[in-house]
TORVEX-749682 format. One line per field, with one value per atom (N, C-alpha, C, CB): x, z, y; residue in one letter; atom name. Coordinates in steps of 0.02 Angstrom, whole numbers, always signed. Atoms other than C-alpha are relative to their C-alpha. Glycine has a CB too. Layout:
X	[X;...] .
Z	[Z;...] .
Y	[Y;...] .
rest	[A;...] .
atom	[CA;...] .
//
This chain:
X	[-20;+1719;+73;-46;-42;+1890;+18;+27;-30;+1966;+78;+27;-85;+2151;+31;+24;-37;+2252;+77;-23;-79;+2433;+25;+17;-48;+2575;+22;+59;-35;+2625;+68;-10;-76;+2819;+23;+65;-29;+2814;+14;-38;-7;+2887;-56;+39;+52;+2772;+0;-26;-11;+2710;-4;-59;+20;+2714;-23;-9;+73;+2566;+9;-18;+15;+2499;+62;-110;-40;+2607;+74;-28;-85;+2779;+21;+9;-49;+2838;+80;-41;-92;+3028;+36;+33;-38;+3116;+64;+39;-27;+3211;+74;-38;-46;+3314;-6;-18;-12;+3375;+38;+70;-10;+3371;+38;-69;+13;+3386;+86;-58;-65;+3579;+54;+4;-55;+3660;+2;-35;-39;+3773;+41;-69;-50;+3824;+52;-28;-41;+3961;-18;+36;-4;+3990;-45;+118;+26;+3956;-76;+55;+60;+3803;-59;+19;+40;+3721;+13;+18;+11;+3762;-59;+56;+43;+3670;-68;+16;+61;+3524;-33;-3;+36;+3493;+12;+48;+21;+3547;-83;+59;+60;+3399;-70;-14;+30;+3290;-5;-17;-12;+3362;+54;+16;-51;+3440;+71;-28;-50;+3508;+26;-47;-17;+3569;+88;-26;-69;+3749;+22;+9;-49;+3833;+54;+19;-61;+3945;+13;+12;-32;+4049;+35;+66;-52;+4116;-8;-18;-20;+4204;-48;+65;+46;+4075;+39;-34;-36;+4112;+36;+49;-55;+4200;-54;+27;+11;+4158;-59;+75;+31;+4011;-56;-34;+38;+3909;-59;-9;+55;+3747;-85;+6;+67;+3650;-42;+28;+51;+3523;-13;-73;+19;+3513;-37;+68;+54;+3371;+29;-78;-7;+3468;+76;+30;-72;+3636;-34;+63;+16;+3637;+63;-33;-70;+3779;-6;+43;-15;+3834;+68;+37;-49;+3928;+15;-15;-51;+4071;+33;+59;-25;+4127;+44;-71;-46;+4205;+57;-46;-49;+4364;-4;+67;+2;+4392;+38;-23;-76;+4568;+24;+41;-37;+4701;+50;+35;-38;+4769;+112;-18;-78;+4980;+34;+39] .
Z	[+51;+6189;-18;-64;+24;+6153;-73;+32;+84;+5963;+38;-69;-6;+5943;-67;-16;+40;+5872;+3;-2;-3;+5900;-53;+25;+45;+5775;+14;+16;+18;+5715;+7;-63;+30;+5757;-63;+83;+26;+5667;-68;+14;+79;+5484;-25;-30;+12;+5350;-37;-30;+46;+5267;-62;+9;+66;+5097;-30;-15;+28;+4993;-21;-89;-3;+4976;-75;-18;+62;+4863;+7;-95;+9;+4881;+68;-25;-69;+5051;-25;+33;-1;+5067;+34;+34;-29;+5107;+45;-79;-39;+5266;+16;+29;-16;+5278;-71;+82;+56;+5165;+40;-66;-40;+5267;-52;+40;+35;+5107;-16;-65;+5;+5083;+22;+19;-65;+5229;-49;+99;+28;+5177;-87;-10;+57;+5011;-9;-43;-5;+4944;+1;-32;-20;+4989;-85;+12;+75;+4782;-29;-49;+2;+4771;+44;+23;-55;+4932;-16;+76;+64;+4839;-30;-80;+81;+4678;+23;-56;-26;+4775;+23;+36;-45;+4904;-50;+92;+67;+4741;-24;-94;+49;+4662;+21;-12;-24;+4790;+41;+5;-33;+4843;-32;+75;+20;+4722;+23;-53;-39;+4827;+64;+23;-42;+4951;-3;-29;-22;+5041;+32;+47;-37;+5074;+31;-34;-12;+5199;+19;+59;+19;+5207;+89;-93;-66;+5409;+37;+52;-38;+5519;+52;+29;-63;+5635;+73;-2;-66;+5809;-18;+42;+17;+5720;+39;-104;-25;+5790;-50;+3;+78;+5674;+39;-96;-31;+5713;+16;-50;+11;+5767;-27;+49;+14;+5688;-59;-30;+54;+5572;-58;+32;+73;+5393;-40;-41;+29;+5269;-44;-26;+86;+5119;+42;-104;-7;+5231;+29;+66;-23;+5234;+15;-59;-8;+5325;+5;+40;+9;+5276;+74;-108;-40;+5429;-5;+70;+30;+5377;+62;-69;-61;+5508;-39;+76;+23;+5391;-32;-73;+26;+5355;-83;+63;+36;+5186;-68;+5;+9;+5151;+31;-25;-51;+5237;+32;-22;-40;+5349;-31;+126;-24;+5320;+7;-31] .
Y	[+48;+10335;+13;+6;-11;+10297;-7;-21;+18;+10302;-44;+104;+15;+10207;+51;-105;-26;+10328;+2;+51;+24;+10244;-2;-63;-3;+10234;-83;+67;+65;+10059;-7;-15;-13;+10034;-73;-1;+59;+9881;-3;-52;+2;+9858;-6;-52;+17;+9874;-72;+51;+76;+9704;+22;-66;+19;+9668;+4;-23;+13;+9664;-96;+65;+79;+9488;-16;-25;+54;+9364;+21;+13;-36;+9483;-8;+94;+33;+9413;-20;-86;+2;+9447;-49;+62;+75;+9288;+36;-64;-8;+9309;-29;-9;+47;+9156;-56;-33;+53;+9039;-88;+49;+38;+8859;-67;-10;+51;+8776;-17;+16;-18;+8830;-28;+47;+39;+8725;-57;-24;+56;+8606;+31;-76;-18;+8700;+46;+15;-46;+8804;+47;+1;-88;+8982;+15;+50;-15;+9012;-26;-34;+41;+8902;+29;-70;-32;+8991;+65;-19;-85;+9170;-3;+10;+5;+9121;-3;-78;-2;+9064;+50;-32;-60;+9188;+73;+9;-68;+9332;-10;-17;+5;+9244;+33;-75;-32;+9300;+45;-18;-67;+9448;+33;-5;-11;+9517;+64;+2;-63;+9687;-31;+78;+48;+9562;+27;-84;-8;+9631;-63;+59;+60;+9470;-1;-38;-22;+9455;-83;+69;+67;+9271;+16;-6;-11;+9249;-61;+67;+57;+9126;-13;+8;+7;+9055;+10;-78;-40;+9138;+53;-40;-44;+9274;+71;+2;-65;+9455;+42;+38;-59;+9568;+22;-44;-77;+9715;-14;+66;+1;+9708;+59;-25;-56;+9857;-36;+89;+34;+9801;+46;-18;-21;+9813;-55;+19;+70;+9737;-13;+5;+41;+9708;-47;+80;+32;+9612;-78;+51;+82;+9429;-17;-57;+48;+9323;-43;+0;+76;+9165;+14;-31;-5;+9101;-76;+35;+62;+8939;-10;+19;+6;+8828;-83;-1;+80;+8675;+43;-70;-21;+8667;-59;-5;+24;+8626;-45;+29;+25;+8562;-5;+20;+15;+8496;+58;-56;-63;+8620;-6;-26;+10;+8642;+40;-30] .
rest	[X;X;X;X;X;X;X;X;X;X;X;X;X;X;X;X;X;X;X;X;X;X;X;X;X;X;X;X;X;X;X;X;X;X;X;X;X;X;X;X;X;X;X;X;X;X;X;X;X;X;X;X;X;X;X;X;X;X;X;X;X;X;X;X;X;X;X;X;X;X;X;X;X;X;X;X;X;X;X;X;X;X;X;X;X;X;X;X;X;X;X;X;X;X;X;X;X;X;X;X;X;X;X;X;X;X;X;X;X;X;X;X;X;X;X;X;X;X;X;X;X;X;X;X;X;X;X;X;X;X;X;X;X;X;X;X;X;X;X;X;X;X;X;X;X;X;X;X;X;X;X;X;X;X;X;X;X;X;X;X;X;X;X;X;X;X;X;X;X;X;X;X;X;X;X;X;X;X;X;X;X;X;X;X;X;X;X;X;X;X;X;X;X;X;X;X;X;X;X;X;X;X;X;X;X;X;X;X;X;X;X;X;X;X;X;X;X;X;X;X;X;X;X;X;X;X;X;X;X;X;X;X;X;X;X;X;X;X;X;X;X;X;X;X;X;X;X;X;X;X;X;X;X;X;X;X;X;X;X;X;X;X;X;X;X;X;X;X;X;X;X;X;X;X;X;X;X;X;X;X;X;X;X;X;X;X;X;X;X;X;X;X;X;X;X;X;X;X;X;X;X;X;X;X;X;X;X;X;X;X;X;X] .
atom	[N;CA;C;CB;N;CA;C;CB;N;CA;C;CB;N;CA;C;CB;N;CA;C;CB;N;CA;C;CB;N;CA;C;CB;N;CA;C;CB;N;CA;C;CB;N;CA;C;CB;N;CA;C;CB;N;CA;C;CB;N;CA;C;CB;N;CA;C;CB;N;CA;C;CB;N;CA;C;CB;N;CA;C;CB;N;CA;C;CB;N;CA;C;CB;N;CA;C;CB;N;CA;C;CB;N;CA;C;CB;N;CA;C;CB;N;CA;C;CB;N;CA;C;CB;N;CA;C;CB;N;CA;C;CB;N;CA;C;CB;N;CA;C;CB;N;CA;C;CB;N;CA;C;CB;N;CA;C;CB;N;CA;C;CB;N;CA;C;CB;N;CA;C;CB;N;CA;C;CB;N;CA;C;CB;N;CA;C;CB;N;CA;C;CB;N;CA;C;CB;N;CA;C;CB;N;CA;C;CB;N;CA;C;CB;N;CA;C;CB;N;CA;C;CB;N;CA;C;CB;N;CA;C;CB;N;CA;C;CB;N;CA;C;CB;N;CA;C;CB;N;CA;C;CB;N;CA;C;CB;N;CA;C;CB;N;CA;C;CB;N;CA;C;CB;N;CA;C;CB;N;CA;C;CB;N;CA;C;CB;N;CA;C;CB;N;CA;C;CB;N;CA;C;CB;N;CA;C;CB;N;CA;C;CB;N;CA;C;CB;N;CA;C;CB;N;CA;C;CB;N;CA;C;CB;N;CA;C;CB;N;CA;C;CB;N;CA;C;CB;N;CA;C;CB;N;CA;C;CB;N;CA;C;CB;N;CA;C;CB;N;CA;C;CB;N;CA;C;CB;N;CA;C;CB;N;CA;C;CB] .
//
């Protein structure tokens, strides 16, 4: 008879109802300051980082970093 006695690598979940919002889809289209406030609201230890779409950024993974990535320009260039 076998037992399973493996090790889970997978994050742990939650307990029911406290599901950590991942993404914030709802955000597109608003300002940088407006998409803060929100995604603070539900996350409040949330490291924001603000970057040029196509710009260069690290890929190690952290749970509290969220990036907003801005691809409008939003004045006239001169």
């Amino acid at each position: 008879q076998l037992t399973e006695s493996r090790m889970s690598c997978a994050a742990p979940k939650a307990p029911a109802g406290e599901e950590k919002k991942t993404s914030w889809p709802e955000v597109v289209g608003k300002s940088i300051e407006e998409a803060k406030e929100i995604i603070l609201k539900d996350m409040p230890n949330a490291d924001i980082d603000v970057l040029p779409a196509g710009s260069a950024m690290t890929l190690d993974f952290r749970t509290n970093r969220v990036r907003i990535i801005v691809d409008t320009v939003a004045t006239t260039p001169s």
